[in-house]
N, C-alpha and C positions, 0 to 999 in steps of 0.2 A: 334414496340417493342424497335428498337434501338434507338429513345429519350426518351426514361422514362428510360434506363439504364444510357446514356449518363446526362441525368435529376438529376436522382440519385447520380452521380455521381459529379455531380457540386455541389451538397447540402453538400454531403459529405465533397469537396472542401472545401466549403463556412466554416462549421463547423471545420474543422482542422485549417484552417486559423485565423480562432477566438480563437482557443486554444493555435495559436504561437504567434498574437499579447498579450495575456492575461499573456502568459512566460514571455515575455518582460516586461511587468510591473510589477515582483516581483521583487524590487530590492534584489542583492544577499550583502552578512550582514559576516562582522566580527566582531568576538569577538576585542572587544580594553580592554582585561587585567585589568578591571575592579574588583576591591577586591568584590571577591564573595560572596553574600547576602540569596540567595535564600537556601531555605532546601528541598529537593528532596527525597520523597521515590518511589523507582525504584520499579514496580512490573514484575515481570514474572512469570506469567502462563505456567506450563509444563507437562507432561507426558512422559513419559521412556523416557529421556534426561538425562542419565547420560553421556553418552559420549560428550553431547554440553556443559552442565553445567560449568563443570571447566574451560572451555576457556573463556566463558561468564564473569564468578566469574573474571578471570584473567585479563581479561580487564577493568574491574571495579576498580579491585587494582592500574592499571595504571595510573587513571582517574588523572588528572591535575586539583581536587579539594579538599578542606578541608574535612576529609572524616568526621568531624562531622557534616558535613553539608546536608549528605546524608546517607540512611538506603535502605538498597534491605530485600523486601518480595519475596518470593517463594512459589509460590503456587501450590501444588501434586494433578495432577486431577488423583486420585487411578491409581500410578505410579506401576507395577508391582513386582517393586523391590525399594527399602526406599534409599533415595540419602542421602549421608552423609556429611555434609558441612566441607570442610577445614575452619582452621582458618586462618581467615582476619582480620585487623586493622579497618575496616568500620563493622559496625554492618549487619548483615546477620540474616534472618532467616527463617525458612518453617514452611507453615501452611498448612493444609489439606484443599482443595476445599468441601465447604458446594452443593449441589446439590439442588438447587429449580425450573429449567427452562430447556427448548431443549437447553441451549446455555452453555459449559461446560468452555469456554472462559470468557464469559459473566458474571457467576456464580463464576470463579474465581477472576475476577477482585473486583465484588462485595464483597467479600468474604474477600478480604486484604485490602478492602481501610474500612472495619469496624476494624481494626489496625492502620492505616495511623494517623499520630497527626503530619506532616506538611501540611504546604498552596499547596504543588505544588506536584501533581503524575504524574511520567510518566512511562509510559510502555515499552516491548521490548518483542524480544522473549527468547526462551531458547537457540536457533541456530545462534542467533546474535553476532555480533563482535560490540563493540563501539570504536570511538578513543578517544586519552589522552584528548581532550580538548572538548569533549561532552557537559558534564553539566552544562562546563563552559561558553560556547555560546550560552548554552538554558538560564543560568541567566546570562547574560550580557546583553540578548535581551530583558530580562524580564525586568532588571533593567529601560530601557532604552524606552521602549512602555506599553501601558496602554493596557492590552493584559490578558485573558484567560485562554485560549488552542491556543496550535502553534501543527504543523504538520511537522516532517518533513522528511528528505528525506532516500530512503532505497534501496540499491543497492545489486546484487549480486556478491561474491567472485567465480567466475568463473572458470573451468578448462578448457583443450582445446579439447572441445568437443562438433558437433553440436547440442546436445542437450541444455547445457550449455549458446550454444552463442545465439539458438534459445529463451530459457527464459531470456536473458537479451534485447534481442527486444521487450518481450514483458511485460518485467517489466519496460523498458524504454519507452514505449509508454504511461504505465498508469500514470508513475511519471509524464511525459508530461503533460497528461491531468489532473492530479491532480493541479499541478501548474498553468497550464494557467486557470484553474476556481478557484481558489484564483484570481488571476492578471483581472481577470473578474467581481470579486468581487462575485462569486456562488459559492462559496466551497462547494462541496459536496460527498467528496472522498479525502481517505486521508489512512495510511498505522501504523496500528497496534504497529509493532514493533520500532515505533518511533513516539511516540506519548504523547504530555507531557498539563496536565493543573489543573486548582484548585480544592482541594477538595471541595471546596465550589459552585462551578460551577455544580461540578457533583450532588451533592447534590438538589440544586436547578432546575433541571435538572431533577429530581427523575430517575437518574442511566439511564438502561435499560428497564424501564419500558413501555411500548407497543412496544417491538420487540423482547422481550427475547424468544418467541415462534422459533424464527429465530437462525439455530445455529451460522451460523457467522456475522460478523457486527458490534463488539463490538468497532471498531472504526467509521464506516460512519455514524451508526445513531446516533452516541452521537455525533460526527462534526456537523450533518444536523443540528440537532436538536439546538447548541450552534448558528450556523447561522443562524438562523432562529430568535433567541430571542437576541442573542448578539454581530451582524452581525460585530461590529466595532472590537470586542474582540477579535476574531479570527484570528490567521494567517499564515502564511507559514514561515517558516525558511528557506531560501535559503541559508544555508551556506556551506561550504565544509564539515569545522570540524564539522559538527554535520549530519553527513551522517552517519546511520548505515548499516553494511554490513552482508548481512546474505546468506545461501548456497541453492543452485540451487537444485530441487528435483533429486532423482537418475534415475529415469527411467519416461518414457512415462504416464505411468498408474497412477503413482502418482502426476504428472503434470496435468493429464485432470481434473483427480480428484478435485486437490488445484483449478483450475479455474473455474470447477463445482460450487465448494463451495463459492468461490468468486463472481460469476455472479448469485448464487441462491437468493442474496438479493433485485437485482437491482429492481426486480418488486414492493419488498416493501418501496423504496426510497419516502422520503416524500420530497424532492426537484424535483418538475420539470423540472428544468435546467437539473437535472442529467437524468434523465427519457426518455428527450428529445433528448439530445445528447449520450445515450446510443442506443437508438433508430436509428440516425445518423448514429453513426459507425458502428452495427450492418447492418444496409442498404446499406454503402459503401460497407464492406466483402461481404453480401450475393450476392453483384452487380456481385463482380468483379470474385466470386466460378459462376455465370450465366453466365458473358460473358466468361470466357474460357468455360463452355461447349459450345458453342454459336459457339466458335473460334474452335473447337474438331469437331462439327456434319456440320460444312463448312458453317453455318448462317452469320457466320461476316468471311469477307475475311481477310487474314493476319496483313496487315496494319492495318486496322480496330482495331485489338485487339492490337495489338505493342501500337496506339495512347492513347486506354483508359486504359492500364498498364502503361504507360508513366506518363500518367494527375496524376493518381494516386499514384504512387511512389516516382514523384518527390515531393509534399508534403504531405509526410507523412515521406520522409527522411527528410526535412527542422525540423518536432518537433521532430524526432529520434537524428539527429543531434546536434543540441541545447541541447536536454534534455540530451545526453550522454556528451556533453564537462562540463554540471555541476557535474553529478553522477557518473562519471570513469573517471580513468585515462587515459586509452585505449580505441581502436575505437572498432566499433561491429564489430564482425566479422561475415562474413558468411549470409551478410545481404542482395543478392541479392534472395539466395535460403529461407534463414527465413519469405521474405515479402511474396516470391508467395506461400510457407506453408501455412503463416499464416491468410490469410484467411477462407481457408477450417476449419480449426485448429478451430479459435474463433467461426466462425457459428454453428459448429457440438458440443462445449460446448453450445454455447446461447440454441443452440433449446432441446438438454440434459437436462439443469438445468430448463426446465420450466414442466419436467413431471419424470427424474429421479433421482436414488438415487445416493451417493455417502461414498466412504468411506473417514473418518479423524483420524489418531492417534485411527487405530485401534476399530471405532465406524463405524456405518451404518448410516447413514442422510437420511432424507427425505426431500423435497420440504416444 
C-alpha cells in the first residue's frame, strides 16, 4: 500500500511542478501610460451589500481613467433593503436582476450586459477593492495584444487571524494554478471578481447557455468555453496594478460553504486539462489525510511520514511562494499549520460538493 501512496504522490509532484513551470511563462506586464482607448462597463452583481457597496463605488472614483470612458451597472439580486447610489462623476446605475436559471450570478450578469453599449465588460464583486490604475492596465494591455477576455488576478485584504491567513493559502494556491494553466496554454480557471472581455465574445459565445442549471461558474465556463473556440484570444494579466483585492469570509461555516460552491462545478468542466488536474490535486490531499492516519495507527514508522510531508510541502511551498510574491505584499503566514489543515479541509469539501447542499447570500443550493 506504501507505493501507490508514495505513487500517488509523485503524480501529484509531477502535476504541481507543471503548474510552476507554466507560472513562469506568463510574462508579468505593465501598464506603459498609454492615452486610454478602451470603454469599459464594470458590472457587479449583488445582494445585501450595502455595507461593501460605497467602498467598492469609492474606488472606482479613484480609478486613474477618463471616467467617460467607463460606466458601472449594478445589479440587485432582491436585495432586502433598496441601496441608494451616491453621486459620482462616472455614470453609475442599478438595475433589478431578471430571474430565468439556478444561477443568480449568472442571471445577473446577463441581465446588465442587455444594457451594456461598449466593446469591453468586466466584472468584480460588490466586496472588492480595485486600485487607481486598474482599467488602465486592462486597456493598455488590450491596446497592445490582439486579445478577448483577459483574467486577472484576486487577492485577499487580510486581518491577523488564522482563519484569515488560512484562506489566503488557499486562494493563493488557486491563483497559482490558475496562472500556470494559462502559462501551459489550458486555461481553465480563472476568478469572477476580475474578470474582463468583449461584448461580442460573449455573445457569440451565447452567454451561459448549457451551464446556467449550475449555480456558480459564471466565470470558468464562459473562460473554458472562449478557450476552447478562441484559444489565441485569451489571457492572463499578470500585473500588479490590476490585482483586485477582496475580503476573507468571517467565520468557518461560511468558508466551507464558498468552497462548496466553488468545487460543485468542477465535475461539469468541459476542459479536460481542468478535470484531470483537479483529479491530481484531489489525489495528493486525499493521499496525504491517508498517510497520516497511516502515521496515527503505527502503519508507517515516523520517518516514514516526516519524508512524504517533506516531498510534499516542499513543492507545494515552491507555487505558494511564487504565486504570493506576485499577489501580496506580505509573506503567508501561519503556513506551516494551514498546509497540514489543509488537506483534511479540501478533501472533506470535494467529497461534500459531489452529494451536498450549501448555502450562498442567504439561498440553499443544490448539486
Amino acid at each position: 500500500m506504501s507505493w501507490v501512496l508514495f505513487s500517488i504522490l509523485g503524480i501529484y509532484i509531477i502535476a504541481i511542478g507543471a503548474l510552476i513551470y507554466g507560472f513562469s511563462k506568463v510574462k508579468k506586464y505593465r501598464n506603459e501610460n498609454l492615452k486610454p482607448q478602451t470603454n469599459f462597463t464594470i458590472i457587479v452583481p449583488f445582494r445585501n451589500e450595502a455595507e461593501n457597496l460605497p467602498n467598492l463605488l469609492k474606488s472606482f472614483s479613484n480609478l486613474n481613467y477618463p471616467q467617460d470612458l467607463f460606466r458601472v451597472i449594478l445589479v440587485d439580486d432582491n436585495s432586502s433593503e433598496k441601496f441608494q447610489v451616491p453621486s459620482f462623476r462616472f455614470q453609475v446605475s442599478i438595475i433589478e436582476n431578471i430571474r430565468v436559471s439556478n444561477s443568480p450570478k449568472k442571471d445577473a450578469i446577463s441581465t446588465a450586459i442587455q444594457h451594456v453599449k461598449t466593446d469591453w465588460i468586466i466584472t468584480t464583486d460588490a466586496d472588492c477593492l480595485v486600485s487607481e490604475n486598474w482599467l488602465l492596465t486592462f486597456d493598455n494591455y488590450i491596446q497592445q495584444n490582439n486579445v478577448s477576455m483577459l483574467a486577472g488576478a484576486v487577492t485577499y485584504k487580510c486581518e491577523n487571524s488564522f482563519l484569515d491567513h488560512f484562506q489566503q493559502l488557499d486562494l493563493t494556491s488557486l491563483q497559482g494554478a490558475t496562472i500556470g494553466s494559462f502559462g501551459l496554454k489550458k486555461a481553465f480557471m480563472c476568478n469572477g471578481a476580475n474578470f474582463a472581455y468583449k461584448k461580442s465574445l460573449f455573445e457569440n459565445l451565447n452567454g451561459f447557455e448549457g451551464n446556467n442549471k449550475i449555480a456558480s461558474g459564471d466565470d470558468v465556463f464562459l473562460l473554458q468555453k472562449a478557450a476552447n473556440l478562441y484559444p489565441t484570444e485569451v489571457h492572463y494579466l499578470k500585473a500588479k496594478d490590476a490585482i483586485v483585492s477582496t475580503k476573507p469570509t468571517d467565520n468557518w461555516k461560511d468558508l466551507f460553504y464558498q468552497r462548496v460552491r466553488w468545487a460543485s462545478k468542477t465535475t461539469s468542466y468541459q476542459s479536460n486539462f481542468g478535470k484531470v488536474l483537479g483529479l491530481m490535486v484531489f489525489g495528493g490531499n486525499l493521499n496525504f489525510v491517508i498517510g497520516f492516519f497511516f502515521f496515527i495507527f503505527g502503519i508507517w514508522p515516523y520517518p516514514f511520514f516526516i519524508l512524504f510531508v517533506f516531498f510534499k510541502f516542499i513543492i507545494d511551498f515552491v507555487l505558494l511562494y511564487i504565486t504570493n510574491q506576485f499577489i501580496s505584499k506580505s509573506r503567508i503566514k501561519s503556513l506551516v499549520l494551514s498546509s497540514l489543515l489543509y488537506p483534511f479541509f479540501s478533501t472533506t469539501v470535494a467529497f461534500y460538493s459531489l452529494f451536498g447542499t450549501y448555502e450562498w447570500k442567504g439561498r440553499r443550493f443544490g448539486k
